[in-house]
C-alpha positions as CSV (number, residue, x, y, z in Angstrom):
1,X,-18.8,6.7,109.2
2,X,-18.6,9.9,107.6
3,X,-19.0,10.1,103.5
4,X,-15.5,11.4,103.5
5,X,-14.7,8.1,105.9
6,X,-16.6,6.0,103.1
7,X,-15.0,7.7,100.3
8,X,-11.7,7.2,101.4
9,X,-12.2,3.3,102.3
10,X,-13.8,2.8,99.0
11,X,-11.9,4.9,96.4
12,X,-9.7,2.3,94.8
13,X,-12.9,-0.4,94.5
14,X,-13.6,0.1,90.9
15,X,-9.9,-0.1,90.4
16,X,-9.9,-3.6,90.7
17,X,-11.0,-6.9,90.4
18,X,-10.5,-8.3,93.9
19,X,-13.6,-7.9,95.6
20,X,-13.5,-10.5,98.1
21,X,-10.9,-9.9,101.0
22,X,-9.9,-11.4,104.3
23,X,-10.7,-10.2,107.9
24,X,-9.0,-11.2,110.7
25,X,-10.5,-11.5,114.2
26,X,-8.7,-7.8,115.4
27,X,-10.2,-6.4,112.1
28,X,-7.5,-6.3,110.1
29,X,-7.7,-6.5,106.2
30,X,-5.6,-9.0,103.8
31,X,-6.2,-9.6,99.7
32,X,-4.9,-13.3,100.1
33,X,-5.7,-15.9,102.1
34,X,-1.8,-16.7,102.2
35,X,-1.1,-13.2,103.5
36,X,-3.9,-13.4,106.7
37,X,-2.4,-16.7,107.5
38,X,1.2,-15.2,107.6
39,X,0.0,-11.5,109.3
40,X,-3.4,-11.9,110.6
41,X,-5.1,-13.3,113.8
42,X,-7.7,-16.3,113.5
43,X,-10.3,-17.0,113.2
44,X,-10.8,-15.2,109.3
45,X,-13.6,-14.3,108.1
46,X,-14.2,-14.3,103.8
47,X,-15.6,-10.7,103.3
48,X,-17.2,-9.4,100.0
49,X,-15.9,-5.4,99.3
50,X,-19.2,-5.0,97.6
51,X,-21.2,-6.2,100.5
52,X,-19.3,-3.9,102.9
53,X,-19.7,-0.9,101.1
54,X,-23.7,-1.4,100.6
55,X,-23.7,-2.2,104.5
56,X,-21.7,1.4,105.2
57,X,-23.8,3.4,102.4
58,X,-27.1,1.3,104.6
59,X,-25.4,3.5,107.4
60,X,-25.2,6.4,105.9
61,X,-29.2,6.2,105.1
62,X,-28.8,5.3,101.3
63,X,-30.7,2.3,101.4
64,X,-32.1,1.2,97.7
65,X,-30.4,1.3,94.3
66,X,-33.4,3.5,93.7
67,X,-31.4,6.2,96.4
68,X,-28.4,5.7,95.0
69,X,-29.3,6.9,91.4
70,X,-31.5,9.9,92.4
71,X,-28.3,11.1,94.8
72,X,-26.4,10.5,91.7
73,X,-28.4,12.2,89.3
74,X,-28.2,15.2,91.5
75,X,-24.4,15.0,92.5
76,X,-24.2,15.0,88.3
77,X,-26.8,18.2,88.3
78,X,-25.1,20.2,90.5
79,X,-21.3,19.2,90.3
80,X,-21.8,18.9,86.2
81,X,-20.0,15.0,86.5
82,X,-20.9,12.8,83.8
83,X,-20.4,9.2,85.4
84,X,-19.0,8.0,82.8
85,X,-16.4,10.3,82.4
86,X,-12.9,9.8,83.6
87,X,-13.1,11.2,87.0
88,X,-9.2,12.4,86.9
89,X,-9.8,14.3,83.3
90,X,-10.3,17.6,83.9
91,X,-11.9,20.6,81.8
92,X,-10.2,23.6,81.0
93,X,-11.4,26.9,81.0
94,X,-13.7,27.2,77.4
95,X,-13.7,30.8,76.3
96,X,-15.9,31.9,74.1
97,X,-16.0,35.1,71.4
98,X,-18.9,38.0,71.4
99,X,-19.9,35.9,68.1
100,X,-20.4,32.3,69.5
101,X,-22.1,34.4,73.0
102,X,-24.3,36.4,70.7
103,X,-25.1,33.6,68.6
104,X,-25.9,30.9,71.7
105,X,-28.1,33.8,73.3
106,X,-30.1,34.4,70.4
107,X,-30.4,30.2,70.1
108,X,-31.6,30.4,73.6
109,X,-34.2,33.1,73.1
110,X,-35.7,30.8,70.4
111,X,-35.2,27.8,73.0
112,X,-37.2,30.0,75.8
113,X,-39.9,31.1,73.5
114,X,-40.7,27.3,72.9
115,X,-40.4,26.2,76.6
116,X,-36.7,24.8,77.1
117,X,-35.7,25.2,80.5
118,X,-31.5,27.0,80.8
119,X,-30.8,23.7,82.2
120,X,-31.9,21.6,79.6
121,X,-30.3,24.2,77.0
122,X,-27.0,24.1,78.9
123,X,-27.2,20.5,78.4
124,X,-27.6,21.1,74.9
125,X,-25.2,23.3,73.9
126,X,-22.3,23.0,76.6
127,X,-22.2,25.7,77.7
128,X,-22.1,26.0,81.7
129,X,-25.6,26.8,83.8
130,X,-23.5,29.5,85.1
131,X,-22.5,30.8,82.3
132,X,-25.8,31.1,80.8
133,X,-27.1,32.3,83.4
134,X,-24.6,35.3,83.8
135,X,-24.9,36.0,80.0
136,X,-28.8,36.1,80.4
137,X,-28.2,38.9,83.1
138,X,-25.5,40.9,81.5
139,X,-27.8,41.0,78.2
C-alpha cells in the first residue's frame, strides 16, 4: 500500500464515530451488521478501523506512536500544518508593507544577535520561513 493508497482508505476516519466495521469473507466492507447479512458473503469478521489503519501504517514502516509524532512534527515543519487546524481552511496570501518588512527585519536582527534561529522567529512572528528568508537576502 502506498501512502496515497492509505490516505485515501483512511481520509474520512476522523469524520466519524463508527470505528468498528464488518468484513465479509470476499473482503468486502459493511458499517452494520444488518447490511453484511443482506450484501455480504459469510463467514464476517468484526474489524476495528483503528486497528487496520495501525496494521497498514506497520506496513508502511511507521511502527511506534513515537514514529508517528516525529513524521508529524516534520510534515508540520516543512508543509507549515498546524494539526489542529482545520485541514480544509486555507490561508490567503498575507501582504505586507515596506513598514511592517522593515520593522520585522530589524526585530530579527535583534533576534539573531541573541541566538534565535529564522525558524524559531518565523514561528514567532508569522511570517513564512520563506519569506524571511527572501527578505534576509534582498536586504
Amino acid at each position: 500500500m502506498s501512502i496515497q493508497e492509505f490516505l485515501n482508505k483512511y481520509s474520512d476516519l476522523s469524520k466519524t464515530n463508527a470505528v468498528v466495521y464488518m468484513e465479509d469473507a470476499d473482503g468486502n466492507i459493511f458499517h452494520s451488521i444488518d447490511e453484511a447479512h443482506k450484501k455480504g458473503k459469510h463467514p464476517f469478521v468484526t474489524k476495528n478501523l483503528k486497528d487496520s489503519a495501525i496494521a497498514d501504517l506497520n506496513d508502511l514502516g511507521l511502527s511506534s506512536k513515537s514514529e508517528a509524532s516525529k513524521l508529524m512534527g516534520i510534515i508540520q515543519f516543512i508543509y507549515g500544518v498546524d494539526a489542529k487546524a482545520d485541514m480544509t481552511a486555507t490561508r490567503g496570501r498575507r501582504t505586507y508593507s515596506s513598514e511592517e518588512k522593515a520593522s520585522i527585519l530589524a526585530n530579527w536582527k535583534q533576534a539573531e544577535a541573541e541566538g534565535k534561529t529564522k525558524a524559531d522567529f518565523s514561528k514567532d512572528t508569522g511570517v513564512t520561513y520563506q519569506t524571511l528568508f527572501k527578505w534576509i537576502k534582498e536586504s
